[in-house]
C-alpha positions as CSV (number, residue, x, y, z in Angstrom):
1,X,67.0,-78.8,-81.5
2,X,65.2,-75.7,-80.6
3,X,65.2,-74.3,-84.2
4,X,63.6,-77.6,-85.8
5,X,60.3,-77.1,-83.6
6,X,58.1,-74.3,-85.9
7,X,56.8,-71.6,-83.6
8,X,53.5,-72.1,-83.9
9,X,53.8,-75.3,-82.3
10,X,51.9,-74.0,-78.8
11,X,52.7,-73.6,-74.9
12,X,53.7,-77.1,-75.3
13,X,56.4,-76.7,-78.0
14,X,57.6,-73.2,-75.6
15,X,57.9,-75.3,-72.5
16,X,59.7,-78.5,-74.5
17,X,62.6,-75.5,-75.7
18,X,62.7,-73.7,-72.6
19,X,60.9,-70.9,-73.9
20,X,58.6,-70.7,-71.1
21,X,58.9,-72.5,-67.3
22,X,55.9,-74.3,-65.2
23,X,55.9,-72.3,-62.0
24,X,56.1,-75.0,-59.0
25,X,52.6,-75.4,-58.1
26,X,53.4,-74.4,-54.5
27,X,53.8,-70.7,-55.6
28,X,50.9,-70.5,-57.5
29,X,48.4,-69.3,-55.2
30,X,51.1,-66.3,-54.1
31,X,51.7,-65.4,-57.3
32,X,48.0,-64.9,-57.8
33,X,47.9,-62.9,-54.8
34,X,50.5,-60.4,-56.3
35,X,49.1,-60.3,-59.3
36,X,45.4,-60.1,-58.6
37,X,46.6,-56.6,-56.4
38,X,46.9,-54.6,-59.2
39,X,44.9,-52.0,-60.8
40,X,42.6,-51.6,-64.0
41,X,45.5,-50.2,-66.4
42,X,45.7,-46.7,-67.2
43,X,48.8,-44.6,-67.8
44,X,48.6,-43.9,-64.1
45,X,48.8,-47.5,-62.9
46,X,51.0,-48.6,-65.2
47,X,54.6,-48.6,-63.7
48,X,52.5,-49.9,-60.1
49,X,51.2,-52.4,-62.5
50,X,54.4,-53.3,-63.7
51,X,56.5,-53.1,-60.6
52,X,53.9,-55.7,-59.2
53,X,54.1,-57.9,-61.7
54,X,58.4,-58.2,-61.1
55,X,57.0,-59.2,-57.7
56,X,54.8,-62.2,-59.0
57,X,58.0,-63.2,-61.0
58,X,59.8,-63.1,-57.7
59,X,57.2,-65.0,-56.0
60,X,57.7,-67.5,-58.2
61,X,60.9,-68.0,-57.6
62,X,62.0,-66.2,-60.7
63,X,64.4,-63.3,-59.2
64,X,68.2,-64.0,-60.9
65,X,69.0,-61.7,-58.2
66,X,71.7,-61.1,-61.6
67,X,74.1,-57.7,-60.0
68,X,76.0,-56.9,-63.0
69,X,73.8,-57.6,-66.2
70,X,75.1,-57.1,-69.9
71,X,74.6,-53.7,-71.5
72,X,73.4,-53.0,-74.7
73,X,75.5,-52.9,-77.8
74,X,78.2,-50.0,-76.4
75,X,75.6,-48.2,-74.3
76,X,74.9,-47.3,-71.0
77,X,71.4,-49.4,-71.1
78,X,71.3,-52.6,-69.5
79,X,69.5,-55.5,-71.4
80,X,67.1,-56.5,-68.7
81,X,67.0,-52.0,-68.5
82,X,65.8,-52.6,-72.8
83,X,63.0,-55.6,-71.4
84,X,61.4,-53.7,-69.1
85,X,61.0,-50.5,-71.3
86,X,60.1,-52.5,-74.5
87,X,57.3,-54.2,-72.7
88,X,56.3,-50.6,-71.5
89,X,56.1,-49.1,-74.9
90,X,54.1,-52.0,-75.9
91,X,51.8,-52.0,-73.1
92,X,51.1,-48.1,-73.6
93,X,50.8,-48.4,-77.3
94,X,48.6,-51.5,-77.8
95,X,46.9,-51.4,-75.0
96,X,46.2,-47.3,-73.9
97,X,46.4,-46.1,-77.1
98,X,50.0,-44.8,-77.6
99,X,53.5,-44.8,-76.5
100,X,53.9,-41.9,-73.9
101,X,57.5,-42.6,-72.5
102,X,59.6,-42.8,-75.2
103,X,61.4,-39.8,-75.1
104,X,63.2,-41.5,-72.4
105,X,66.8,-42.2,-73.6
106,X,68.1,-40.2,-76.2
107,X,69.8,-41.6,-79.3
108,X,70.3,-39.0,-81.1
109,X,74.1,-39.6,-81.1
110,X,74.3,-43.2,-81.7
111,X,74.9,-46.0,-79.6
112,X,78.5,-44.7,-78.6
């Protein structure tokens, strides 16, 4: 089972659980094409950045094409909606130096 394997058991251990996927190696070289289009990251390239790397998922054949997803808790945010933003506020805090966007939903009354 997925929870007897420790997690830091490696790219092996992630690909044995599912946890991560082998792209077919037909893809590869199109997926490389995406992703080697984007920009050095800066607060201006970011969303480019990030739009082009759904593209590279979809290249490789990852696209769900999912029309109705699950929404958060009672809310009016989707979960893939919650993905996208968390890696965003990662990628402008740990890697340009703070989180810039956050003001973006407000919670300020709850999840309701």
């Amino acid at each position: 089972p997925k929870e007897d394997i420790p997690s830091n058991s490696g790219i092996l251990a992630q690909l044995v659980t599912g946890d991560l996927e082998v792209v077919d190696k037909t893809l590869v070289d199109e997926m490389w094409k995406v992703l080697s289009s984007q920009s050095k990251l800066t607060l201006d390239t970011l969303e480019k950045n990030f739009q082009t790397s759904l593209l590279a998922w979809s290249a490789g054949g990852k696209d769900d094409g999912n029309s109705s997803p699950p929404f958060v808790y009672d809310s009016t945010v989707t979960t893939s909606q919650l993905a996208d933003d968390s890696l965003r506020y990662w990628t402008e805090a740990f890697l340009l130096g703070g989180v810039v966007s956050a003001g973006k939903y407000d919670y300020s009354s709850g999840f309701d």
